[in-house]
C-alpha positions as CSV (number, residue, x, y, z in Angstrom):
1,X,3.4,5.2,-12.7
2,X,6.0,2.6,-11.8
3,X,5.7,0.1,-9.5
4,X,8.5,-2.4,-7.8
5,X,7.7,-5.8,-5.7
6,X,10.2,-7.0,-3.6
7,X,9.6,-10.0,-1.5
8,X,10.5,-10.6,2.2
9,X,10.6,-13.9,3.7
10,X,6.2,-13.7,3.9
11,X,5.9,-10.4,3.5
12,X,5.4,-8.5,0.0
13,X,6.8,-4.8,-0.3
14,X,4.8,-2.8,-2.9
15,X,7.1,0.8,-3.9
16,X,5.2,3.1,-6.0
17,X,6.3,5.5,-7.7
18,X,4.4,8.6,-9.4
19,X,0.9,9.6,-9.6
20,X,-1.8,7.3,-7.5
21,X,-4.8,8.3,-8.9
22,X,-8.0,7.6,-11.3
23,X,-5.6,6.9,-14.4
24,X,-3.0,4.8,-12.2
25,X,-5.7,3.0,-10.0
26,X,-6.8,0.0,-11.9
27,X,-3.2,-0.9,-12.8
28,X,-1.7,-0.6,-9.7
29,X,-4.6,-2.5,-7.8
30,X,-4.2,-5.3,-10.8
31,X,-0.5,-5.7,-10.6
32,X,-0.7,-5.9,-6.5
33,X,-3.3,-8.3,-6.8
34,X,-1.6,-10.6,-9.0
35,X,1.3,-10.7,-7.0
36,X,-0.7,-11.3,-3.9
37,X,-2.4,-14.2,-5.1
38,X,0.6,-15.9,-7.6
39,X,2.8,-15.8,-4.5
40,X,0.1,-16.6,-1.7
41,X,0.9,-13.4,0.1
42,X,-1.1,-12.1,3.1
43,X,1.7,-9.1,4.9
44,X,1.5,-6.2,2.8
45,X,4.1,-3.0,3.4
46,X,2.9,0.1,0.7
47,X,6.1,2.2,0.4
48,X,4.6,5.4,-0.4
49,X,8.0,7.5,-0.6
50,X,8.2,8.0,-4.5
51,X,4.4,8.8,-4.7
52,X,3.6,12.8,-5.6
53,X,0.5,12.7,-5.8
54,X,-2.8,10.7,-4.4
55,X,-6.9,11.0,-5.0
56,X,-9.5,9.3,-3.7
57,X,-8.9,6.6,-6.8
58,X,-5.6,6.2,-4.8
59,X,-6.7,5.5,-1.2
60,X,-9.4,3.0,-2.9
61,X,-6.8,0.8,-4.1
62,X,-5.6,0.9,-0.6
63,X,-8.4,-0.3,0.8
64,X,-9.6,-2.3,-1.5
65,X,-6.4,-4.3,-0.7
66,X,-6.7,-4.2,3.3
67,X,-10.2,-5.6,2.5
68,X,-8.5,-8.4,0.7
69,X,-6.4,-9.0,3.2
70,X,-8.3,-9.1,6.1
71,X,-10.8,-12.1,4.5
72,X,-7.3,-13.6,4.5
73,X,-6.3,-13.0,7.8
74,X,-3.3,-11.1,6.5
75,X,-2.4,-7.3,7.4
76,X,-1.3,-4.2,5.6
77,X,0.7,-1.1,6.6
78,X,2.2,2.1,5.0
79,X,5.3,3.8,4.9
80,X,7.0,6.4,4.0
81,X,4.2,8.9,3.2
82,X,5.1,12.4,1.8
83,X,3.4,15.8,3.7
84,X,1.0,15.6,0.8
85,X,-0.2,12.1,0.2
86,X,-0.5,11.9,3.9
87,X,-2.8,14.4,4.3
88,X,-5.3,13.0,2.2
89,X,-4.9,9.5,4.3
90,X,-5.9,11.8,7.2
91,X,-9.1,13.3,5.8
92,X,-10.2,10.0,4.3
93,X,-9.6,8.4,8.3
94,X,-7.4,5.5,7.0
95,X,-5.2,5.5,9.9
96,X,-7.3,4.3,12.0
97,X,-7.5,1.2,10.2
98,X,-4.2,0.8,8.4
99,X,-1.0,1.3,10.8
100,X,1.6,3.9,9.3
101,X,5.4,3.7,9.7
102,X,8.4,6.0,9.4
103,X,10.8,3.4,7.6
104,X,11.0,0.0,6.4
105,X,12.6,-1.8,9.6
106,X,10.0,-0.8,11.7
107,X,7.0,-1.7,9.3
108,X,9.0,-5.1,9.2
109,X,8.5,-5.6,13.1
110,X,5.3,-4.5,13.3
111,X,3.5,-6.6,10.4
């Protein structure tokens, strides 16, 4: 699991790469956490284009940080989302509380 942070004017891009799931979770959800709050973020894009596989530990951490988010009156969206991963984001119902874009310049728009 690898995970890079680039930072766009107020927004914070999360790209993760590898395997989202029970082993992964906990770091992932710390490192996004700690860049959330050390940077006073609240517009969060999850780039999920290098991610192969997803659980349920994976769509926790998602929601775990929209949850964050929202006490903060900030927002969250996905892009990028394989066949695979995406499937399970549809059987868990996340899209119809987290938007989900194509590419980058649209998420960028929309948030």
């Amino acid at each position: 699991m690898y995970i890079s942070f680039n930072k766009l004017e107020d927004k914070l891009i999360v790209s993760i790469m590898g395997e989202l799931d029970h082993h992964s979770s906990e770091e992932v959800r710390s490192k996004i956490d700690d860049r959330l709050e050390r940077d006073n973020i609240n517009k969060l894009i999850m780039d999920f284009s290098n991610v192969s596989f997803m659980d349920s530990s994976g769509i926790g951490v998602v929601i775990g940080r929209y949850k964050k988010l929202l006490t903060r009156k900030g927002t969250i969206c996905i892009i990028r989302v394989n066949k695979s991963v995406r499937r399970v984001f549809e059987l868990s119902g996340m899209f119809k509380i987290i938007n989900i874009y194509d590419d980058l310049e649209t998420a960028l728009k929309c948030i």
